[in-house]
C-alpha positions as CSV (number, residue, x, y, z in Angstrom):
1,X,7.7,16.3,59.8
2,X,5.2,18.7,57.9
3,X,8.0,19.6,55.5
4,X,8.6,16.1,54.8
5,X,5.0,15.6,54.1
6,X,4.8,18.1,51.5
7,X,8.5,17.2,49.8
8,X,7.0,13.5,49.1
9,X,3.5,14.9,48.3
10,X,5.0,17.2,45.6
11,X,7.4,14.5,44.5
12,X,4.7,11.5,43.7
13,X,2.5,14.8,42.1
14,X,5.6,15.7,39.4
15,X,6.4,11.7,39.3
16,X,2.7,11.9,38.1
17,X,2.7,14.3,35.7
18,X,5.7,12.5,33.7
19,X,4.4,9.3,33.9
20,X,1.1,10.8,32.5
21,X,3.2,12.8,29.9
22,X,5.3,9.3,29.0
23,X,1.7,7.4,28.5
24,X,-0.1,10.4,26.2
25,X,2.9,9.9,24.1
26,X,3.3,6.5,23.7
27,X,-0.5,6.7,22.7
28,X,0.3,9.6,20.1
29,X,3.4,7.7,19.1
30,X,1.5,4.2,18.6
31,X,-1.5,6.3,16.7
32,X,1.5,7.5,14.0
33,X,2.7,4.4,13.8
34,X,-0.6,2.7,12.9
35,X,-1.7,5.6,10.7
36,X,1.8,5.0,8.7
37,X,1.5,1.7,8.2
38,X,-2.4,1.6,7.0
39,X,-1.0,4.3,4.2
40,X,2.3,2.3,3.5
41,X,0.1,-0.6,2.8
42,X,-2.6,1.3,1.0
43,X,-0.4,3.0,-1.1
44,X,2.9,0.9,-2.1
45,X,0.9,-1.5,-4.5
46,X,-0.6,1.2,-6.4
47,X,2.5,3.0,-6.3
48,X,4.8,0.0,-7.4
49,X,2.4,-1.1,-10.5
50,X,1.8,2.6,-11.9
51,X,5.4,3.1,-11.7
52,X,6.5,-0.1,-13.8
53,X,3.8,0.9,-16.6
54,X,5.5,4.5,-16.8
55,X,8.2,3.0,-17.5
56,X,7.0,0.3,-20.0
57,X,4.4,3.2,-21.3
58,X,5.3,2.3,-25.4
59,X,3.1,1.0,-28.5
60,X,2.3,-2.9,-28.2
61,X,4.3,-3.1,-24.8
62,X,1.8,-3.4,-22.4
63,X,-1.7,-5.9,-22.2
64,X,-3.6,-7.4,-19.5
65,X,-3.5,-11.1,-20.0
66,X,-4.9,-14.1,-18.0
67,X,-2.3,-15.8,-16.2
68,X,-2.9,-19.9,-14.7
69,X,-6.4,-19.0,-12.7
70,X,-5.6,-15.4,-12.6
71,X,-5.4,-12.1,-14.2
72,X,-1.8,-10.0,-14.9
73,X,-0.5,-7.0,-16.3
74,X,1.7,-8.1,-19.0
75,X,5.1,-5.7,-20.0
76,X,7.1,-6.8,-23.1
77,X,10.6,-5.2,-24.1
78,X,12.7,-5.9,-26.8
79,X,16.7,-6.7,-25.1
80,X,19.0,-7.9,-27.9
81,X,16.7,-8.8,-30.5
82,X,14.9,-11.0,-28.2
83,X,11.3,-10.3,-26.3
84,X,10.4,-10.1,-22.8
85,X,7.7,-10.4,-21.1
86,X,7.4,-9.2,-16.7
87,X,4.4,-10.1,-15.2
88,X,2.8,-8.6,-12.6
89,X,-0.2,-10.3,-10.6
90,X,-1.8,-11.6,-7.3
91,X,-1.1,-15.2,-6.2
92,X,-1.3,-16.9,-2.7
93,X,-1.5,-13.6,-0.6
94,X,1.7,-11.8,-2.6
95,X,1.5,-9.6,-5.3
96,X,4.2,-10.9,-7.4
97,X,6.4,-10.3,-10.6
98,X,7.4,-12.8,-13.2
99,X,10.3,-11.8,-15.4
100,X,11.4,-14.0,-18.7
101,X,11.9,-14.7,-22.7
102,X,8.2,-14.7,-24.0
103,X,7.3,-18.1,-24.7
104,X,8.9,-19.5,-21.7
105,X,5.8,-21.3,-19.5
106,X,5.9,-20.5,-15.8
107,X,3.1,-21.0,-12.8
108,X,1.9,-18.3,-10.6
109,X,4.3,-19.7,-7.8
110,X,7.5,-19.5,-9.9
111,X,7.0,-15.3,-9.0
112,X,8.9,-13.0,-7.0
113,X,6.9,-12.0,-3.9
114,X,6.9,-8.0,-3.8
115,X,4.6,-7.3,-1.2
116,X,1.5,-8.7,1.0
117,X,-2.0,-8.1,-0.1
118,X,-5.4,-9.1,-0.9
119,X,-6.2,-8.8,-4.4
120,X,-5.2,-7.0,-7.6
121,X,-7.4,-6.6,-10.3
122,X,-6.7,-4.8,-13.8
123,X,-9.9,-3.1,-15.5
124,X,-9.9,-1.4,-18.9
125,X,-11.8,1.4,-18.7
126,X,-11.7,3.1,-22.1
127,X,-8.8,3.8,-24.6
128,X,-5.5,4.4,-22.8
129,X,-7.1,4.0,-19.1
130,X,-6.2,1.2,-17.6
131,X,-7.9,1.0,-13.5
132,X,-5.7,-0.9,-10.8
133,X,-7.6,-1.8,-7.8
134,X,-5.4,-3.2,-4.9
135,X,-6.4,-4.6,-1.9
136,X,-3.9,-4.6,1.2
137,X,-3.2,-7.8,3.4
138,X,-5.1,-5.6,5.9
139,X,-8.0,-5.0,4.1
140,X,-7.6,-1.7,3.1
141,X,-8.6,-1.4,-0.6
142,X,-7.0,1.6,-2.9
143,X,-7.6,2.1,-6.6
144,X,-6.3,4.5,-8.9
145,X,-6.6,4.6,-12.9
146,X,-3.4,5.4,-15.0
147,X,-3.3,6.9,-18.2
148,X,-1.2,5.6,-21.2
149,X,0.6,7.8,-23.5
150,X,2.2,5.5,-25.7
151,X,-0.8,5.9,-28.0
152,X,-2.1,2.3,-28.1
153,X,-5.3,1.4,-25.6
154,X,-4.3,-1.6,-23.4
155,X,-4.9,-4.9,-25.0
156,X,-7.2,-7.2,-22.9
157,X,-7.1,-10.8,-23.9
158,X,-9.6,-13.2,-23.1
């Protein structure tokens, strides 16, 4: 009977010690998880923005322009003779892009949503720096400030 005892005893003490093991884990797992997804939201805006002006960086291609009730980043390119214009801007929780034929009239709505947030805001600091402050649909706000090679300052148009 004693040996029985001390079988059962020993099994609920290693049952124990897993289940403990299983629930630290989950914790450590759950922390990772929130941890990724605070920097996935901090950092995709920023990220998605500064990579689309590297890639328009060129004289007269990109300006900050007001857009309806808000602010956007405007990127023109030339395509067959004809001009372009993609906007980028915040509008009813999304930021958003706008592609079309400058001269074309759209609303804020007409966008493609790229991803959840807060705000975006466009700031020229001084000749060729243009600041990008984005603010996460979980509050978390992340700035960063881009420099321009294509030799022109952003244009800012009131």
């Amino acid at each position: 009977m004693l040996n029985t005892v001390f079988v059962l005893l020993l099994f609920c003490v290693f049952a124990m010690a897993v289940l403990m093991t299983l629930l630290s884990g989950a914790g450590a797992y759950q922390s990772v998880h929130d941890n990724m997804e605070n920097q996935y939201a901090e950092r995709t805006g920023l990220a998605y923005v500064e990579a689309k002006l590297h890639h328009y960086d060129r004289m007269d291609a990109v300006r900050v322009e007001p857009f309806a009730d808000t602010t956007a980043l405007a990127l023109y390119e030339q395509i067959d003779g004809k001009t372009y214009k993609t906007l980028i801007y915040y509008h009813d929780g999304y930021l958003k892009e706008l592609f079309f034929e400058d001269g074309l009239v759209f609303q804020p709505a007409d966008g493609q949503n790229v991803l959840e947030a807060e705000a975006l805001i466009f700031n020229w600091k001084q000749p060729h720096l243009l600041q990008i402050i984005c603010e996460s649909d979980n509050g978390i706000q992340a700035e960063t400030i881009v420099y321009l090679h294509s030799g022109e300052e952003v244009t800012l148009y009131a």
